[in-house]
SEVO-536660 format. One record per residue: residue in three letters; x, y, z of N, C-alpha, C, CB in turn. Coordinates in steps of 0.1 Angstrom, whole numbers. Last residue first. Glycine has a CB too. Layout:
[rec ala,[X,Y,Z],[X,Y,Z],[X,Y,Z],[X,Y,Z]]
...
END
This chain:
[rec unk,[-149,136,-32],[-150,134,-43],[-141,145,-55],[-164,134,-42]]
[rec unk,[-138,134,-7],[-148,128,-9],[-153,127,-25],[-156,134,1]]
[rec unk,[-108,138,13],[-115,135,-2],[-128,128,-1],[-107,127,-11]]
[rec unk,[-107,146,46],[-107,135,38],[-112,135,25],[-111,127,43]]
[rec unk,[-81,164,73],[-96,162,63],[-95,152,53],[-100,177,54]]
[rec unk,[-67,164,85],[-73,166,94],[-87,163,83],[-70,179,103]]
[rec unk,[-42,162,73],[-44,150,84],[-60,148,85],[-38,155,99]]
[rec unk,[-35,188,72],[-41,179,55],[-45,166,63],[-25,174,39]]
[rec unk,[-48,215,86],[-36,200,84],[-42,191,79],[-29,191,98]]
[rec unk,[-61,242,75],[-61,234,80],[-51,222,79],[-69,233,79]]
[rec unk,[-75,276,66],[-60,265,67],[-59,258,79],[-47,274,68]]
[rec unk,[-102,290,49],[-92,285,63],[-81,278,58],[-100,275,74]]
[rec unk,[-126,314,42],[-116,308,38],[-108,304,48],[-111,313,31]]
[rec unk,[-161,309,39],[-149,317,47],[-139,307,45],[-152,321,64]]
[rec unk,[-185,310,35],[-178,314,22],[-165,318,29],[-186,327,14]]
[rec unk,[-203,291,48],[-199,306,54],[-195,316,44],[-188,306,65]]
[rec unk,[-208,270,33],[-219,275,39],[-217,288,44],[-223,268,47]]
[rec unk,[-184,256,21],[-195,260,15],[-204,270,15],[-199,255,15]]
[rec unk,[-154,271,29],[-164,266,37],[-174,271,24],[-165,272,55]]
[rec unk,[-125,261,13],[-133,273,16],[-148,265,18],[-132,286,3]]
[rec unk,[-85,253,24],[-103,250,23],[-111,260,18],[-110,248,38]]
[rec unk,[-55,246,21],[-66,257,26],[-78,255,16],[-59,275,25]]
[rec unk,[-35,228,45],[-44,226,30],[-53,236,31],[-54,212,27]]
[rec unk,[-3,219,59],[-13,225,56],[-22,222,37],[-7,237,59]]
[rec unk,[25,214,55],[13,201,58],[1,208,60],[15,191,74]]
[rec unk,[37,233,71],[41,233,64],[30,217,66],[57,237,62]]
[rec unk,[41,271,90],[37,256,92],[34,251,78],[24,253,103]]
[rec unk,[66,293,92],[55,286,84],[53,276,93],[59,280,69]]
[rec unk,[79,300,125],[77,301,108],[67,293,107],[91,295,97]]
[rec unk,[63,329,148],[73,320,141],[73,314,128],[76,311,147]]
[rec unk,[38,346,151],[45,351,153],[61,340,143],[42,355,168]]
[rec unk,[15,328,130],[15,329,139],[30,336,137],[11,318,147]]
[rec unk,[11,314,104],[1,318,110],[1,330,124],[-4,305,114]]
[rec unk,[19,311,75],[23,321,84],[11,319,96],[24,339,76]]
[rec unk,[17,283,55],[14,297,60],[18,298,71],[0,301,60]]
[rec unk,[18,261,24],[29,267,43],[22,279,45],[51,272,42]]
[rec unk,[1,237,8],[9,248,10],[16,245,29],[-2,265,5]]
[rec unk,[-15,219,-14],[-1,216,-2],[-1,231,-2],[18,206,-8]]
[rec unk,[-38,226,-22],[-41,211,-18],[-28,209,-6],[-39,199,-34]]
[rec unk,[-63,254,-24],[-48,250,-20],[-45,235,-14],[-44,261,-6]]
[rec unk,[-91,246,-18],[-82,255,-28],[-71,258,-32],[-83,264,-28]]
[rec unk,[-117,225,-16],[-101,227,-16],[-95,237,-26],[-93,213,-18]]
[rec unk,[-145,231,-1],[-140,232,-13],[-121,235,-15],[-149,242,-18]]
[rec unk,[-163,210,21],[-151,224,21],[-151,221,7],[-132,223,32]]
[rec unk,[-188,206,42],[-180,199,33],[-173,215,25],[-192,186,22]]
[rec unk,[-200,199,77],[-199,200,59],[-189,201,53],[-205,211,53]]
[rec unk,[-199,183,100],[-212,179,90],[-214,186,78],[-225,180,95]]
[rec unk,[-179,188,114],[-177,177,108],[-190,172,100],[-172,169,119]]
[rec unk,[-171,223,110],[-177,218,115],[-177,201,109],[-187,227,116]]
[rec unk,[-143,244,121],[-146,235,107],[-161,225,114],[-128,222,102]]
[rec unk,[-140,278,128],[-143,265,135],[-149,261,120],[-155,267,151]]
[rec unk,[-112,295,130],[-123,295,125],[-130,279,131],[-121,298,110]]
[rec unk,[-92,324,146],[-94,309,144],[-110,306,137],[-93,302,160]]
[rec unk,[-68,344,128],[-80,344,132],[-87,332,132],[-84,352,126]]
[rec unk,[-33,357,130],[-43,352,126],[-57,350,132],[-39,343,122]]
[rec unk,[-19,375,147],[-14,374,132],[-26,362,123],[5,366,131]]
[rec unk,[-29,402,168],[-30,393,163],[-22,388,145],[-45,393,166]]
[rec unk,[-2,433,174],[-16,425,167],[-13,413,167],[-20,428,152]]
[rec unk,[12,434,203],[14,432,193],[0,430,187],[24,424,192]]
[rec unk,[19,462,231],[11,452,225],[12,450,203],[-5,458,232]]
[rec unk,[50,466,243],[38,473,233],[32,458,234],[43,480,214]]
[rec unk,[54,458,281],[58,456,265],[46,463,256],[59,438,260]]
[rec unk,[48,447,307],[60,461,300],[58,468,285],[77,454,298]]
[rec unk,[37,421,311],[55,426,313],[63,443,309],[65,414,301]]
[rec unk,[12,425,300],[15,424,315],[31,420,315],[4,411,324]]
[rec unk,[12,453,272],[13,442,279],[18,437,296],[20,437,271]]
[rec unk,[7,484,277],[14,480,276],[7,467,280],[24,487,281]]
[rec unk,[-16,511,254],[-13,502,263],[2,494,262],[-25,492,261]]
[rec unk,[-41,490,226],[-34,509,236],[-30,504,247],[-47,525,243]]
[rec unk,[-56,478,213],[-43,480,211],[-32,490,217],[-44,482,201]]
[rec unk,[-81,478,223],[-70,468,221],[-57,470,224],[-70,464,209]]
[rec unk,[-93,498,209],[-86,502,228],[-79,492,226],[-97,501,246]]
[rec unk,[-84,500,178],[-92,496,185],[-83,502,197],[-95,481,183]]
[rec unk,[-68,508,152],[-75,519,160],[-80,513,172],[-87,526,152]]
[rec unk,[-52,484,155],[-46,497,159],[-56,505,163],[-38,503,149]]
[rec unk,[-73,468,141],[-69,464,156],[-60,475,160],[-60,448,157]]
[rec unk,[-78,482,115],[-91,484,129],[-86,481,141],[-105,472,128]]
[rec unk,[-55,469,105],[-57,485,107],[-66,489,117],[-63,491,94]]
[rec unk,[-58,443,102],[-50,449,115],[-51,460,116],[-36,448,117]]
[rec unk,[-81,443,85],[-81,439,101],[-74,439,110],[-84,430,104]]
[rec unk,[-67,449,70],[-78,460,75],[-78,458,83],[-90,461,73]]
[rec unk,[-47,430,63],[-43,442,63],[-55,452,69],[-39,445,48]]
[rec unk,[-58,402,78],[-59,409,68],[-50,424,70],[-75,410,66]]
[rec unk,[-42,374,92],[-54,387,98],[-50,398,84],[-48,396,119]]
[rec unk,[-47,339,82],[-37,350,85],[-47,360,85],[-25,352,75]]
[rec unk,[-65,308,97],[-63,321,85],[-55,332,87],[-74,328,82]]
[rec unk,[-75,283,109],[-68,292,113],[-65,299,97],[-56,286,123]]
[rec unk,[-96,257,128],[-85,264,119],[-86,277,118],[-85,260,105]]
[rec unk,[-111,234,148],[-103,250,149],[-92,249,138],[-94,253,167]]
[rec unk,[-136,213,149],[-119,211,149],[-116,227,144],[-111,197,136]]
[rec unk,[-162,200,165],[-160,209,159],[-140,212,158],[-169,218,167]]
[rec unk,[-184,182,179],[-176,175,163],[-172,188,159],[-188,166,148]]
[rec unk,[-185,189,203],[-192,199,191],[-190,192,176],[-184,215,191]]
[rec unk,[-176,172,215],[-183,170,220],[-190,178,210],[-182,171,232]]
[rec unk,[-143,186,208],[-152,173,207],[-164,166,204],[-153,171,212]]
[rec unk,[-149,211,224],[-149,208,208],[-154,197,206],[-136,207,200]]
[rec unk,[-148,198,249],[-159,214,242],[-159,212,228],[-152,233,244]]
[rec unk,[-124,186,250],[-137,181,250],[-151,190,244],[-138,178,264]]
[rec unk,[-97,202,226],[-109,196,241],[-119,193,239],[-113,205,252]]
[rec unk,[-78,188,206],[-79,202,214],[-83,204,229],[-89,211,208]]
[rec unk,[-85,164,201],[-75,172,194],[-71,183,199],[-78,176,182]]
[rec unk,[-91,139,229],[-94,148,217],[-84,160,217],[-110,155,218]]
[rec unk,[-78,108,230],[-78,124,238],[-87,129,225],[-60,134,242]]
[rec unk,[-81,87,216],[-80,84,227],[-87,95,233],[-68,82,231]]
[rec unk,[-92,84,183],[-88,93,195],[-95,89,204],[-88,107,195]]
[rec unk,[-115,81,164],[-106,66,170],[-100,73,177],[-96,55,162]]
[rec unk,[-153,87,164],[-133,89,160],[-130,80,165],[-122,101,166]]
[rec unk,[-173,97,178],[-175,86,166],[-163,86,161],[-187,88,154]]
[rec unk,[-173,102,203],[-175,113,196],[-180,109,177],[-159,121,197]]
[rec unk,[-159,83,217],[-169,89,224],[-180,97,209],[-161,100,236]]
[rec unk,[-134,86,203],[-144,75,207],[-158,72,206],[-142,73,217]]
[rec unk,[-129,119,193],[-123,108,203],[-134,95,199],[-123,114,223]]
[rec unk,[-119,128,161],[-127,128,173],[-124,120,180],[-140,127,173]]
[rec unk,[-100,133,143],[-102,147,145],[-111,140,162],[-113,157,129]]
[rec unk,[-95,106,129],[-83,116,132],[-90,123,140],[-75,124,120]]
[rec unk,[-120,101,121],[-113,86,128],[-104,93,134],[-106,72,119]]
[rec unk,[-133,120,105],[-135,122,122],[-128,107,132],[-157,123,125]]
[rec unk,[-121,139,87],[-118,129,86],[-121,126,101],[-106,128,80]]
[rec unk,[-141,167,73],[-135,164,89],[-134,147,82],[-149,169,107]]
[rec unk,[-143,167,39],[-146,172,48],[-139,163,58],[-160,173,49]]
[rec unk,[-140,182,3],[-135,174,13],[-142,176,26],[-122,176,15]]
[rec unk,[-136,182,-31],[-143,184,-20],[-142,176,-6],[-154,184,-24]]
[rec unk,[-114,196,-55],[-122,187,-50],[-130,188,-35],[-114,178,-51]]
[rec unk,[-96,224,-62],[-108,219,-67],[-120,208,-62],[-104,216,-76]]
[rec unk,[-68,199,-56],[-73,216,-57],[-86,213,-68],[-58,231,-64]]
[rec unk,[-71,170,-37],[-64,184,-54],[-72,191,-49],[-67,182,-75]]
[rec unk,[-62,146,-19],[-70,159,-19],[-60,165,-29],[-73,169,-2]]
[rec unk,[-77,116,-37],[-68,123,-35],[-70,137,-30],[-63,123,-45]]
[rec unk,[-102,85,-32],[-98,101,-36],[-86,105,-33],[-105,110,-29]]
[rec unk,[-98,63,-18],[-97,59,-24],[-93,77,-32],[-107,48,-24]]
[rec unk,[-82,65,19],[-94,70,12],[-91,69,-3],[-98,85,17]]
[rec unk,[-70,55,37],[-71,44,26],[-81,52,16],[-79,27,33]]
[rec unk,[-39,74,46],[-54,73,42],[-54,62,35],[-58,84,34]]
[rec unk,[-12,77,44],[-16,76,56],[-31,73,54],[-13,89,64]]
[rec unk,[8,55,20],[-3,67,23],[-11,66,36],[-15,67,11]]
[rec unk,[32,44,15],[32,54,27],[18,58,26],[43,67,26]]
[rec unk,[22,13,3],[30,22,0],[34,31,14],[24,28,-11]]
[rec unk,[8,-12,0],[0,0,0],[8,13,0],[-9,0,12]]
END
């Protein structure tokens, strides 16, 4: 069978449709094969798994004007903007893949790299998620 971590008979490409692979993403309990759940139980318990998108150029502009942003952190320090924004994937729909491999920025250090960026049918909202975490369906 080779290395493929999936028996899923699909491939994820760009263009194809995918959703929560829930043997990876849920515990037991939940209808997954996890021991623990991915995050927490709150999720879990929501069949819900947390991705993530880089913060727009506006939306850091609004986070400067915001009170947010005034101020020193609890050591001293300027406060920094957020670099991204979490989104919640739900495990009862189904994404449109737009990016099959990439690396994004999410956060203050480097890329993360095993990523796939999705776009949610139902919200129209675009995310980045670990290619682990989702499964070809067609």
């Amino acid at each position: 069978m080779g290395n493929n971590k999936s028996m899923n008979k699909y491939k994820i490409r760009k263009g194809c449709i995918v959703r929560l692979n829930k043997d990876v993403c849920f515990t037991e309990k939940s209808g997954g094969k996890r021991q623990f759940p991915l995050t927490n139980y709150n999720n879990d318990n929501r069949l819900v798994v947390k991705a993530s998108r880089p913060i727009t150029k506006e939306e850091t502009s609004m986070w400067y004007a915001s009170d947010a942003s005034k101020g020193m952190n609890s050591v001293g320090e300027s406060k920094l903007p957020p670099q991204s924004v979490s989104i919640d994937l739900m495990a009862d729909r189904v994404y449109t893949v737009l990016r099959a491999r990439c690396r994004v920025r999410l956060g203050w250090g480097n890329p993360r790299g095993g990523m796939v960026k999705i776009l949610c049918s139902k919200t129209g909202e675009e995310a980045y998620v670990k290619r682990d975490y989702v499964e070809a369906i067609s």
